[in-house]
N, C-alpha and C positions, 0 to 999 in steps of 0.2 A: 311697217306701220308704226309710226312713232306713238306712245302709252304712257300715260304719267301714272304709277300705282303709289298713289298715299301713302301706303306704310299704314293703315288701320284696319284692321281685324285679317282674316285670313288672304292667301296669295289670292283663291279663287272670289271672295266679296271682292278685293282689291280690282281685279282686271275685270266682274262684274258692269264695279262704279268707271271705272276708264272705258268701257266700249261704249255704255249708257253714255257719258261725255259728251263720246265722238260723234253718234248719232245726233245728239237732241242740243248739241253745243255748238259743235265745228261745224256740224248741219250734212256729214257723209252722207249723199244723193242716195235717193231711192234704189237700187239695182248694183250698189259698189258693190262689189267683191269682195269679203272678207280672206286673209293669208288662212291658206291651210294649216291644221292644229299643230303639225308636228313644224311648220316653220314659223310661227308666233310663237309657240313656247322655245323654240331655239333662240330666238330672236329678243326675246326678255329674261330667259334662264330659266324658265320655269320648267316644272313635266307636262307632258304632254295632258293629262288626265286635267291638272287644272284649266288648261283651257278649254278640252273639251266641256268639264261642268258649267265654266261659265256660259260659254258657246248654247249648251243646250237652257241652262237658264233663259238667256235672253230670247230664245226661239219660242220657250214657252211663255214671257207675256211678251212676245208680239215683234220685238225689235228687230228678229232676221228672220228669217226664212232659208232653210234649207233644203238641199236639191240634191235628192242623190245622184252619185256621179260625181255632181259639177262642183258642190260648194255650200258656202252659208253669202248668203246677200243681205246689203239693210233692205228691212222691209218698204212698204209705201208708207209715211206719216203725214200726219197732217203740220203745215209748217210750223216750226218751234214758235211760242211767240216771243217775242224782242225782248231783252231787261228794260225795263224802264227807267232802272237806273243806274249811274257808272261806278264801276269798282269802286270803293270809297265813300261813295254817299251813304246818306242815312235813307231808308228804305222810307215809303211813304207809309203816316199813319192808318192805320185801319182802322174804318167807321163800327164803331163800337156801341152798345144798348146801354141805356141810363144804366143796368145793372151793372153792368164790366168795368164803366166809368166812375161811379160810384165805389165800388169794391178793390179799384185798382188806385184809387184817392185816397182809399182810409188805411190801405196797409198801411202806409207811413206814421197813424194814431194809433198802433195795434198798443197793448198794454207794455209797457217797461219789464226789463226783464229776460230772462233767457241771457245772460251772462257771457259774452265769448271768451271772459278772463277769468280761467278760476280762481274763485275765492273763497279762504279758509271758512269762511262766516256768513254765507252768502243766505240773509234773512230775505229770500224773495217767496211773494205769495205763488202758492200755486202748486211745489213740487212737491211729487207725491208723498206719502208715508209708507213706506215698503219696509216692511219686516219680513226675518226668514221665514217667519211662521207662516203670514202670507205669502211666499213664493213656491215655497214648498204646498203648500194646500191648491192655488193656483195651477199649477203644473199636474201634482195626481189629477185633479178635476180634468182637465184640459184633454189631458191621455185618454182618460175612460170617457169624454164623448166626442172624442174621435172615432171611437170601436161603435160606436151606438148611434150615432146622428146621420140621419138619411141625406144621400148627398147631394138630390134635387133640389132646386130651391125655395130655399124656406118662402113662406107667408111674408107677404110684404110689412106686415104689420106684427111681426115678430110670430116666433115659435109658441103654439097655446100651453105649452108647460110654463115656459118664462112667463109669458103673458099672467096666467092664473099666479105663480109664484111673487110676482109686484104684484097684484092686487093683494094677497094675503099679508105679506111683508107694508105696505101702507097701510093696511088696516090694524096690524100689531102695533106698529110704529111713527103712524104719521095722524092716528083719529079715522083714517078716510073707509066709506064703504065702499069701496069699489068694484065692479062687475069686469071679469078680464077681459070682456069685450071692447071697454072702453080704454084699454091700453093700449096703447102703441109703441113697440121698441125702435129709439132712435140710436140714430150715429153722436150720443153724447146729448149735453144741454142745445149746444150749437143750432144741430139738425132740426130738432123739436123746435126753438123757436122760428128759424126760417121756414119750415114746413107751416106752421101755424100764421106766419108774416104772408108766404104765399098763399095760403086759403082765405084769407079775411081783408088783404090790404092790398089796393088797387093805387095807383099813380094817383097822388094829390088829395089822398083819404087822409085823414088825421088821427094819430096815433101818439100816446102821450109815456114818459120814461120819466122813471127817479131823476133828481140831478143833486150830486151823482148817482154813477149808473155802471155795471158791466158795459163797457163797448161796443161787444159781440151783439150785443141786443142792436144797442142804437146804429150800427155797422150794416144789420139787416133791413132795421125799416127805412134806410137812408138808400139803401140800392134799391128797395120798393119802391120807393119815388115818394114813400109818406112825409106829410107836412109836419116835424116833431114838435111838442109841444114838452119842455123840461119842467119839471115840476119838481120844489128842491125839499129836501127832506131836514125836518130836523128828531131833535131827539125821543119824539113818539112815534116815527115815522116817516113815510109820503104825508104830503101836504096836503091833503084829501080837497079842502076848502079850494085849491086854487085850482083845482082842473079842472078843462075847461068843458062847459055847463052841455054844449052840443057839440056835433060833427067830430066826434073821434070813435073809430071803431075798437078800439081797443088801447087797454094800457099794461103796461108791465113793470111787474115791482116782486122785490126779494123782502117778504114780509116776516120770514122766520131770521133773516141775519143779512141786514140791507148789505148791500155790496155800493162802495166800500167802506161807510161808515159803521157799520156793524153795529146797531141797533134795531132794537125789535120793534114792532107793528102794533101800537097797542091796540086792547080790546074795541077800544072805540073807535078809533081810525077805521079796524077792519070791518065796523060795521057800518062807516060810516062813505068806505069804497064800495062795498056790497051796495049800498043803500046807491051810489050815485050813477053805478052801473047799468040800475035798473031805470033810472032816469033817462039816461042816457044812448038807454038802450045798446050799451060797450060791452064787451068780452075785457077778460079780467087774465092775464097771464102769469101766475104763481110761479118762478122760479126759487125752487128750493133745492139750491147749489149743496148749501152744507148744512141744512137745518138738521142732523140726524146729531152734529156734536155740537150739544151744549152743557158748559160746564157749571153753570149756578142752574141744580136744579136739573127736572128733568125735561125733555123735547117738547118743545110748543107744537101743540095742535096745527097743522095747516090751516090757510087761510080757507081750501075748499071743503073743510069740515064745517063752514058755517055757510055755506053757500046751498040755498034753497030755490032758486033759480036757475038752475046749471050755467052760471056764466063764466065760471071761474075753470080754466085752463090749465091743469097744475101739468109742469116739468122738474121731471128728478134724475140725477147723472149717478153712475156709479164711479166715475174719475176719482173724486174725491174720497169717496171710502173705501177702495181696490187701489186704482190706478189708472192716470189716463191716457193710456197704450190700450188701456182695454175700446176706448170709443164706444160706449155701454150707455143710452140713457133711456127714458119713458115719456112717455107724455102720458093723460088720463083727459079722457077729451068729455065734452057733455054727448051725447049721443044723436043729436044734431048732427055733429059735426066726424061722427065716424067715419063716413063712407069717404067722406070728399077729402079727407085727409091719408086715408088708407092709401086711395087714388094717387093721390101727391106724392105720398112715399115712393110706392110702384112704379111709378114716372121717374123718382130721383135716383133710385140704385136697386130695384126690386128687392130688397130687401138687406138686413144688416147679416154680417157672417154666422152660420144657421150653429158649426161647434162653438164656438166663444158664448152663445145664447144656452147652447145645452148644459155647458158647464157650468155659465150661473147660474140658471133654476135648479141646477141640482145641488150645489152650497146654498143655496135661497130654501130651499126646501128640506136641505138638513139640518137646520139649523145652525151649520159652520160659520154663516156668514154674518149672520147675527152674534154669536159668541167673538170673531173677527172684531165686529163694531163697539163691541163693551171694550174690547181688550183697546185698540186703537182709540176710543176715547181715554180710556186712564192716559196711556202715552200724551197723548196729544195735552189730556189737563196740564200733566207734568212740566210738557213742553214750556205748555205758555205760559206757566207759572214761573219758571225758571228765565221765560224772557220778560215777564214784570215786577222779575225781585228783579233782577240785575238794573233793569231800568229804574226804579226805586231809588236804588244804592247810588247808580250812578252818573244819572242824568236828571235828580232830583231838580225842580226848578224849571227845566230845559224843556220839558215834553207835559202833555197832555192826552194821555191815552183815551181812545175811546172805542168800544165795543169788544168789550173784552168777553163777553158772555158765551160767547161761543162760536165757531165755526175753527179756521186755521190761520187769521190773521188779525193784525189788531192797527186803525188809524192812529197815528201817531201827531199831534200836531207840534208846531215847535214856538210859545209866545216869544222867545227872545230873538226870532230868528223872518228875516222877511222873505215872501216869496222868492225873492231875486234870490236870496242865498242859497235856494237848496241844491243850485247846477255844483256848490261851492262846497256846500255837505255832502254830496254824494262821491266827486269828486276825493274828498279827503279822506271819505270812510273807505272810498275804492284800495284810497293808498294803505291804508289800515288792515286791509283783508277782508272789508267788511262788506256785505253787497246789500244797500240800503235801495228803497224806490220812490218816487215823488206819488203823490196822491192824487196831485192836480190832473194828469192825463184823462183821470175819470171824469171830470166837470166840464160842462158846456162850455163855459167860460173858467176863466185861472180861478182859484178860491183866493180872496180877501187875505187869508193867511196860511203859513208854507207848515208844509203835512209829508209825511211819508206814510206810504203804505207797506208792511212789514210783517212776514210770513213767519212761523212758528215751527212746521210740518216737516222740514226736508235736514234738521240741523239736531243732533243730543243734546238733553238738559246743560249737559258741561260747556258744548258748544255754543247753546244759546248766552249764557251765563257771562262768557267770555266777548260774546260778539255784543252785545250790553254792554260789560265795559266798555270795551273800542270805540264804541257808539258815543257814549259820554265823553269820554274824553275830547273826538274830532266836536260835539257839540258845543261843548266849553271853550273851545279854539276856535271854534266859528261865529258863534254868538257876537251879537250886530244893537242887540238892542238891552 
């Protein structure tokens, strides 16, 4: 009996995947005979024992049938159906949901970044701040609630230790009064939006975003089938005045540290979204990415400490003040909206992983992770201090920083320099060692004038210091206007 065995994984998967073939390929008739064990395995080299296991595999789902006495036979199958199409061709596409087609269009806009070329100086937003202090503190936690976390699964709507432990950690730290009922532990910022995009937004509902904006948001209500409405921020904010007056269920804005201009929300703006909310009868979605590090001064109040209405939605990640390996974040819902969202979760993955949840309430609750936070903000000042003297020193003229106040990165705009030029800057700081990002990705449309967006978090003051120079210099060699 002629056998092709692949050559992947063991001799018996091997001759497994080659009888499955013969049957459901070459089409071996209902009642063939298969070669007795000991002259098949003569017959390909093999031992006898691997063909008996395969032999008895395929007996068991279905493929042969054996008779003692006489043999193994192919079973009766229903006929194979045809390829549709011939070796070579491209397979036909697969009718897909507004969501997959959607979601499978925007990969190609996902954020700049993620580097395949390392680079000495690689100023990208995003990666983490990891200290040994933290790895080590991470790790004892991690071990001891392993020993202690029950192995059923957790509550879809996270573990009530965690749970109670963010509500007390926002109310230290964020202004918020919050009842741990109305928490929910998400898979990071991500999940928390999409979960709240599926509860509230139906195909062709209107939904309104920063411009600019985190992507991830507007990546969500565009696979919803929402009709987006950009609304562009300037330096006290979202543009409160220009959104729009009815039919939007909901809008989303970074009020503690806009992403990625990084200016704050002022007092009026946010009570002047509050105010238009209730007009509007809209849900208000607070992303508060990094509002815990700000360096002039101390943490701004969240937007939902002024919210008397319950319309306002706040989501918080722990990515950014741990790490995000951890896949760690919350939402804080109004209590309307608890059950139908608990719901949602339970639907999406029954719940987040229950020890990674023990271990943080329990640094949440000792105050480890708060002391963590102090210690990581100094760092982080340092950081970005050290990348706006360098900047200073040596890209004086060249750049226009903006939102420096706080989070882990800072808008960089370039007046000598025009949008066309930044494929040309980034390009030369690449050669440099330097790993610079455009800002434009974030906007609806190109901005008017060329920007990079530029991380603080993942590089030492000395590093940063140095990747400044490099920076000025390719700017000075670049410069167009």
């Amino acid at each position: 009996m002629h056998l092709d065995l692949d050559g992947n994984g063991t001799l018996h998967a091997q001759l497994t995947r080659a009888l499955k073939h013969a049957v459901l390929v070459r089409g071996l008739a209902a009642g063939t005979r298969l070669p007795a064990t000991r002259e098949l395995a003569a017959e390909l080299g093999v031992s006898r024992n691997t063909v008996v296991s395969a032999y008895e595999q395929l007996a068991a789902e279905g493929y042969i049938e054996g008779h003692a006495g006489s043999g193994n036979y192919v079973a009766a199958l229903p006929a194979p159906v045809a390829a549709t199409t011939r070796p070579g061709t491209k397979a036909r596409a697969p009718r897909l949901t507004t969501c997959a087609r959607v979601a499978t269009a925007q990969r190609a806009n996902r954020p700049p970044g993620r580097s395949r070329i390392p680079l000495r100086y690689n100023l990208e937003y995003g990666l983490p701040l990891v200290t040994p202090a933290l790895t080590s503190m991470w790790r004892r936690a991690l071990a001891r609630a392993a020993e202690d976390t029950d192995p059923d699964y957790p509550p879809a709507e996270g573990l009530q230790v965690l749970r109670a432990a963010i509500a007390g950690y926002l109310g230290r730290r964020r202004g918020l009064a919050v009842d741990a009922q109305d928490v929910i532990v998400t898979a990071g910022v991500q999940q928390a939006i999409d979960l709240v995009v599926r509860a509230l937004v139906a195909p062709g509902d209107g939904a309104a975003i920063e411009d600019p904006h985190y992507q991830g948001t507007r990546q969500v209500l565009l696979a919803a089938g929402a009709r987006l409405a950009f609304v562009p921020v300037d330096g006290d904010g979202i543009e409160v005045a220009r959104l729009p007056a009815t039919r939007v269920r909901l809008v989303c804005v970074t009020p503690s540290h806009q992403f990625p201009r990084g200016v704050v929300l002022s007092l009026r703006r946010r009570l002047e979204l509050l105010a238009w909310a209730s007009r509007a009868d809209a849900w208000i979605v607070e992303d508060d990415y990094d509002g815990e590090f700000r360096h002039d001064g101390r943490p701004i109040a969240a937007l939902k400490s002024l919210d008397r209405e319950d319309r306002v939605i706040y989501a918080g990640s722990f990515s950014k003040v741990l790490f995000p390996a951890l896949r760690l974040g919350y939402l804080v819902v109004p209590p309307a909206l608890r059950e139908p969202l608990r719901a949602i979760k339970w639907l999406a993955d029954r719940g987040c992983p229950a020890i990674e949840q023990h271990a943080l309430a329990a640094l949440v609750e000792s105050g480890r992770f708060e002391r963590l936070l102090r210690r990581s903000g100094r760092l982080l000042a340092e950081r970005r201090r050290a990348l706006l003297e360098g900047l200073a020193r040596h890209a004086a003229g060249l750049v226009q920083v903006e939102g420096t106040s706080a989070g882990m990165h800072v808008a960089v705009w370039l007046p000598r320099h025009r949008p066309a030029d930044i494929a040309t800057v980034i390009a030369a700081a690449q050669s440099a060692g330097v790993g610079a990002y455009p800002v434009s990705p974030y906007f609806s449309r190109a901005p008017r004038r060329a920007g990079l967006l530029l991380g603080y978090s993942g590089l030492a003051a000395r590093d940063l210091a140095e990747g400044a120079r490099r920076l000025g210099a390719v700017l000075r060699e670049t410069a167009t206007a």
